[in-house]
C-alpha positions, 0 to 999 in steps of 0.5 A: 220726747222724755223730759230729762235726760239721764246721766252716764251714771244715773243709767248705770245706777239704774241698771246695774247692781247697787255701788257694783260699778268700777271704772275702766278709765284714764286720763283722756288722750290729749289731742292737743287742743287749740286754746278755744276748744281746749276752753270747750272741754274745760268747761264741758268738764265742770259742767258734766262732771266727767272727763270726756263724753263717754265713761267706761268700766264694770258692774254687776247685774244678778251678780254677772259681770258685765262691761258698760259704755256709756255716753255723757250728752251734757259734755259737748252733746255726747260727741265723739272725737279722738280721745272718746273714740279711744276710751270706748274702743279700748273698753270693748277690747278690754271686754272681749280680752276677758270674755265679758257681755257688752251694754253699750248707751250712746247718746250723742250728736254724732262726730265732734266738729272741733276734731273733723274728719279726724273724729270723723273716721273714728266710728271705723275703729269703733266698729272694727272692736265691735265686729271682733268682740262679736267674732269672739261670741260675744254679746253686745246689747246696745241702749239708744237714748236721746238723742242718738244720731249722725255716725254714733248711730252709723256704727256702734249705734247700730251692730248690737244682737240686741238694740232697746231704745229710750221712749220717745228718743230721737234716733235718727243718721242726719239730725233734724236741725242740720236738715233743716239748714241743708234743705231748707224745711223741716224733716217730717215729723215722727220718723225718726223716733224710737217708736217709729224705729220699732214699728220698722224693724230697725231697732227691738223695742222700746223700754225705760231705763228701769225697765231696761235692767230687767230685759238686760238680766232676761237677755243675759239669762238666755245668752251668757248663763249655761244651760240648766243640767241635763235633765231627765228625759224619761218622762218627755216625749221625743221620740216615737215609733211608728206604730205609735202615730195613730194612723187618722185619715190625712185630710182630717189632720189638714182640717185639725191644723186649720182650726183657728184656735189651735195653739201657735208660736205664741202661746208655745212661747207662753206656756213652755218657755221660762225666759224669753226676750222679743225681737223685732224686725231684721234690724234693716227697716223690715218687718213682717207680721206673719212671724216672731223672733225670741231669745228663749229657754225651754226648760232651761235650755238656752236658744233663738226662737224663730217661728211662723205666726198663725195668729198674725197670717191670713188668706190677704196676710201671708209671710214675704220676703222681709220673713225670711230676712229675719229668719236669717237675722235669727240664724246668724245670731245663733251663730255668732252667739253659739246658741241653738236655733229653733224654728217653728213652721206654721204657714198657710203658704208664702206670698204670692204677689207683685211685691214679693216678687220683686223683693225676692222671695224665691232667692230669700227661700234658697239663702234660708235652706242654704245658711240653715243647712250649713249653720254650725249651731245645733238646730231643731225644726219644729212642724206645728200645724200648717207646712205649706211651700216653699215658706215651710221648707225655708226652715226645715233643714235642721239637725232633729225635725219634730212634727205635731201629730197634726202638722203636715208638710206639703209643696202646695195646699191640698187644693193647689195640688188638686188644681194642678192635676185634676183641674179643680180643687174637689179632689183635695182630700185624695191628693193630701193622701197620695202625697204623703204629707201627714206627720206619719208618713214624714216618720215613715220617709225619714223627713222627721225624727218623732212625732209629738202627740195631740190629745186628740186635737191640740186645739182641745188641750192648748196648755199641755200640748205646748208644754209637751212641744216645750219638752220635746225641744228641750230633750233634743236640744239636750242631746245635741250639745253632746255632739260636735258641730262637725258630727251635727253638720255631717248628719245633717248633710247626709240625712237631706242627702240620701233622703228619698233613696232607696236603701241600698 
């Protein structure tokens, strides 16, 4: 557990820029105390420093200006009653009223008992402001001290893009010390730690407060600041002509794409991005480690980065239905934060086991094509190596479709197929082949837009060819911020519409 907590104001020091903050705050709403608890305040006042358990206002960080809520735990345990309720939902309506990102930093032990069901209800109120700030496209960062628990982490605890957590904080709904007096034993030990948090997917990461300044200013980088000027595209490799895909044998291209040092997401992330913040989970107690989740900048150009993770899948280790939950976690971001979406297909196949049945993967698959092919967010799909099933056509619907030379899409692997119609996997080189699968044939049938070169092999020239991937999103993400979203969605419609016709 950390040994001292930090004050309301001592985080904001940390945090913002250097005597950059202005208060937002008035006299707090009497709420006509009775003369024990108005004893309670006065002294929770003197020993504090400040008037209510939450302090609001402004400040500066890189220079940006950035509303900030954040709580007071040694004024009555950071508790929220009425008069707090009012000063934080006030904050964030003033914030979306001009336009501002939100770092809001509970540390609370949830509802004041003095005010009851009265102070209860308010987490309502609170969460009506957050919902219509992020309704506004606004971002809201949320910073989870310790301790965080009971409604304050039931509502505006729990609603950030964004969610960090101090090391070793406790974060939890009921506090140990009330199941304790309701169950009579103690609540198991390490669960509701931000750690453990993490490791479930509930929140994004763990992070100190000096820590928590840097990720802020990468966060804001990629969500508030606009998007480098339109660079020049001459020298970037987006677009090719059939001709100019060498036409290698498809089952060579199957092989290529299975190496197990060919480059992936990760090091995509590494060598062509210049900002990105991780995320992690579905933010519902689900992880999977078969895929990744990012704020990001290629080559200036802001997006969310979702992607398939060859170095986290094996043959035992394949994506379920937890991936596909935050798949769409990454899309509605996109759309909340009017960012494009990026997304990486690199999967060996989705589960196949008694688990992902019952946890819905078929269904998770048909909600992804379906929120991926209607999102109003400019978005591009990126085929890196491995396209097979269903888990690869979850994140192909997107306004450009790029593919690796080496990257090939397919409804089953090779051997499957083979399985299928000659009852043996030996003939899995020939049905590759007569499947049309390899990227030249999905330029030919209009299933992708351009083929990105590899040198011959990826694997060969791993640095580069993710530099190359970086610049290829890059220009496409340039030429879709000249559209609207309704020429973008019609396109989109049409183009998985009439794919497979014949011309008429």
């Amino acid at each position: 557990m950390p040994t001292k907590k930090l004050s309301a104001r001592e985080l904001i020091g940390q945090v913002f820029d250097a005597d950059s903050y202005v208060s937002w705050d008035t006299a707090p709403l009497d709420v006509s105390p009775d003369p024990k608890y108005r004893a309670e305040l006065d002294a929770a006042a003197a020993k504090s420093g400040v008037d209510e358990s939450v302090i609001t206002g402004t400040a500066l960080l890189g220079g940006r200006r950035v509303a900030v809520i954040a709580c007071e735990f040694s004024f009555l345990a950071g508790s929220i009653g009425v008069a707090a309720a009012e000063r934080i939902t006030t904050a964030i309506e003033r914030a979306t009223a001009e336009g501002l990102p939100l770092l809001a930093s509970p540390t609370s032990g949830g509802t004041r008992m003095q005010e009851g069901t009265l102070a209860f209800v308010q987490m309502v109120k609170i969460a009506a402001a957050i919902a219509a700030h992020k309704a506004a496209h606004l971002p809201y960062l949320v910073y989870l001290r310790n301790p965080t628990t009971g409604g304050v982490f039931a509502s505006w605890g729990s609603l950030g893009h964004v969610t960090i957590a101090e090391p070793g904080a406790l974060v939890g709904f009921l506090g140990p010390r009330v199941y304790e007096a309701l169950y009579g034993e103690r609540f198991p030990e390490g669960v509701q730690t931000s750690e453990n948090l993490y490791r479930n997917g509930v929140i994004d990461g763990v992070a100190g407060a000096k820590q928590l300044r840097e990720l802020v200013d990468r966060a804001l980088h990629v969500l508030v600041d606009p998007a480098d000027a339109d660079m020049a595209v001459a020298d970037h490799v987006a677009e090719h002509n059939l001709p100019d895909v060498p036409d290698i044998p498809t089952w060579q291209s199957v092989m290529i794409s299975r190496r197990g040092d060919r480059p992936g997401i990760r090091e995509l992330v590494r060598h062509a991005t210049s900002t990105r913040v991780s995320l992690s989970g579905t933010g519902q107690g689900e992880v999977d480690s078969t895929v990744l989740l990012s704020l990001a900048r290629f080559r200036g150009q802001p997006c969310v980065l979702f992607g398939q993770d060859r170095a986290g899948q094996s043959a035992l280790n394949t994506m379920g239905p937890a991936a596909l939950r935050e798949a769409r976690r990454g899309m509605r971001m996109a759309a909340e934060l009017r960012l494009p979406l990026v997304l990486v297909i690199d999967t060996l196949g989705a589960a196949l086991s008694k688990e992902a049945e019952e946890r819905g993967l078929a269904p998770e698959i048909a909600r992804c094509i379906s929120d991926l092919v209607t999102l109003r967010s400019p978005t591009v799909s990126v085929l890196l190596g491995q396209g097979t099933g269903g888990g690869a056509l979850a994140l192909l619907p997107a306004d450009r479709v790029l593919a690796a030379q080496n990257g090939w899409l397919a409804p089953l692997p090779p051997e499957g197929a083979s399985a299928i119609v000659h009852r043996d996997t030996s003939h899995a080189p020939e049905m590759a082949a007569a499947q049309g699968i390899r990227s030249r044939d999905l330029l030919r049938g209009g299933v992708v837009d351009a083929v990105i070169p590899e040198m011959p092999d990826a694997a060969l020239e791993p640095v580069e060819f993710s530099q190359r991937v970086g610049a290829a999103i890059a220009a496409e993400l340039v030429s879709l911020r000249a559209l609207s979203s309704e020429d973008r969605i019609s396109a989109r419609l049409d183009r998985f519409r009439t794919l497979g016709l014949p011309e008429s």
